[in-house]
N, C-alpha and C positions, 0 to 999 in steps of 0.2 A: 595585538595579533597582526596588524596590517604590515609592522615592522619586520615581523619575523617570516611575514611570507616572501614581503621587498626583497629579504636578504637571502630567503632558501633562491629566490628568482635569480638573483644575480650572480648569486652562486653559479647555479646552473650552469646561465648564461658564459662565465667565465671560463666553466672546465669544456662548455662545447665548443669555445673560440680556442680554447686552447688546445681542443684534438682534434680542429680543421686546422690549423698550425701545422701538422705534422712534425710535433714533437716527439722526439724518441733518443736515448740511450742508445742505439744503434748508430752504427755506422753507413753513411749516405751508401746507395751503388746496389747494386745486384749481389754482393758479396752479401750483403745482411739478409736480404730476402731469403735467401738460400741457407742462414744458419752457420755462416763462418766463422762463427766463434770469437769474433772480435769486438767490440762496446769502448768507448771511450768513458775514459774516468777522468777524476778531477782535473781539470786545469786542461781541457780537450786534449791529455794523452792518449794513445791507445793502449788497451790491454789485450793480452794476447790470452784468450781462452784456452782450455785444456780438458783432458777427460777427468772425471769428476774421481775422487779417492779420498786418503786420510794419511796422515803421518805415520808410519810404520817406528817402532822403538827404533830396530836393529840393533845393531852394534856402536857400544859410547865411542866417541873421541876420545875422551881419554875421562879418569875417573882416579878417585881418591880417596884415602880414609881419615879420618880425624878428631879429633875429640868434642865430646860435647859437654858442655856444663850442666846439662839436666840431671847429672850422677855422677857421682863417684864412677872413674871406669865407664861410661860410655863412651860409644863412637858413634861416627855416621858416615857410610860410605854415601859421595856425589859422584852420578854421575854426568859428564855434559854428553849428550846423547847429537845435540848438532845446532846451528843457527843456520833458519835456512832465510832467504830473501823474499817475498813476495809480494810485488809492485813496490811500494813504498814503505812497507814493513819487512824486518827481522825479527822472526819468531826464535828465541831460546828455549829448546824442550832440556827436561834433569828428571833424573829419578835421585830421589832420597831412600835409602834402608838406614833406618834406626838400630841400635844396636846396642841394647839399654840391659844392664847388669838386673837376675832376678831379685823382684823385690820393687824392684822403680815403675818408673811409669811404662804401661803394657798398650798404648794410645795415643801416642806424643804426637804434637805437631811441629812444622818445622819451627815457630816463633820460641817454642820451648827447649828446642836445642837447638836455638842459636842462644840459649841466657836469656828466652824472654826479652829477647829485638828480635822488631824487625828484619828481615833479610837484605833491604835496599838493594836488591840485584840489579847486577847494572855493566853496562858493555864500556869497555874502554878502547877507542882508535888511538892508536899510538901514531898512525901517519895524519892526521888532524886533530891529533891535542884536544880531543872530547869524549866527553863521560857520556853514554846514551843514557836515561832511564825509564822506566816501564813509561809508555802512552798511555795517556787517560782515552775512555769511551764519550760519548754525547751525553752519559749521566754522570760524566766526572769521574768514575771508577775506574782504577788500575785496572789494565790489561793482562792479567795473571790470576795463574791459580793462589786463590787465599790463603797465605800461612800461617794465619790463625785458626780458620774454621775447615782447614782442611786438615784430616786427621792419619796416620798412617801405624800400621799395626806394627809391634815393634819385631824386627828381625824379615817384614817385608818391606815389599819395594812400593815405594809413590812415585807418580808420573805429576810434574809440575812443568808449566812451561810460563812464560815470560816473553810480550810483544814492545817492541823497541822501534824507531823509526828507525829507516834501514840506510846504516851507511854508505858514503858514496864507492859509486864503481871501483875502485882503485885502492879501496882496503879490501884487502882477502885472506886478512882475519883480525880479531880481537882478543881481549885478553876479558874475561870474566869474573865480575866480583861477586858473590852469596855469602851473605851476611860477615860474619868476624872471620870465616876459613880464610885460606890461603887463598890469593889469585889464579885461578888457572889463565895459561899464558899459551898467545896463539894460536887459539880455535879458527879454524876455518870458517869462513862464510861462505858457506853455499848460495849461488844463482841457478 
């Protein structure tokens, strides 16, 4: 018992020396007091805050149709919807519509019309000779929607998206690989 009260103590002790410190995520100056929108990130960058929103579908970049091996006679239209930039990541949004002859499966996922693989989606820089592929999280897990356990209704549309570390300034755009399809070639990368 005497152990564990030493340690709640020092505990304590540690987080009140640390917030006489004045330690903060903020940026020194009057700008921060005031809500400037600004916080430094890894590596003491700064990040430039912004008004709070969500990815909008819109209108694809471009899109295509193509066969799928889950059937005799399927297809599946992709679309790339856009890669956008933010801080040190590149996010890749796609919508999938399955497109499966009656009688097949009425629930596919994308792992199943790709042949049962994987998708290994993946950014290609042609001006630096490198294959991006999805980031892992701090639990190890791909940064993307699952295409296994994500399911889409056949003859509708799935919203998948896909996070990449984001190429350097001076690519302004990639080429796209999803699973066995064709390349789409020369997407834009938005900042």
């Amino acid at each position: 018992m005497r152990l564990t009260h030493r340690l709640a103590t020092a505990t304590a002790v540690a987080l009140l020396l640390t917030g006489l410190t004045g330690c903060s995520v903020l940026e020194g100056g009057s700008d921060s007091a005031s809500g400037g929108g600004r916080a430094e990130g890894a590596a003491g960058e700064t990040v430039q805050g912004g008004e709070p929103g969500f990815d909008a579908a819109g209108e694809p970049v471009t899109k295509g149709t193509f066969d799928s091996p889950i059937a005799s006679g399927a297809k599946i239209d992709i679309a790339i919807m856009g890669i956008k930039v933010r801080g040190k990541l590149a996010i890749l949004t796609t919508q999938f519509t399955p497109h499966i002859p009656p009688g097949g499966e009425t629930n596919p996922n994308p792992y199943e019309l790709n042949g049962k693989n994987g998708l290994g989606t993946s950014l290609i820089d042609p001006v630096n000779l490198k294959r991006y592929v999805v980031v892992k999280d701090s639990s190890g897990d791909e940064m993307e929607t699952d295409d296994i356990f994500t399911h889409i209704a056949n003859n509708q549309t799935g919203n998948f998206s896909y996070t990449f570390a984001a190429p350097p300034e001076n690519v302004k755009a990639v080429d796209v690989q999803i699973g066995s399809w064709p390349t789409f070639r020369n997407i834009p990368v938005e900042r």
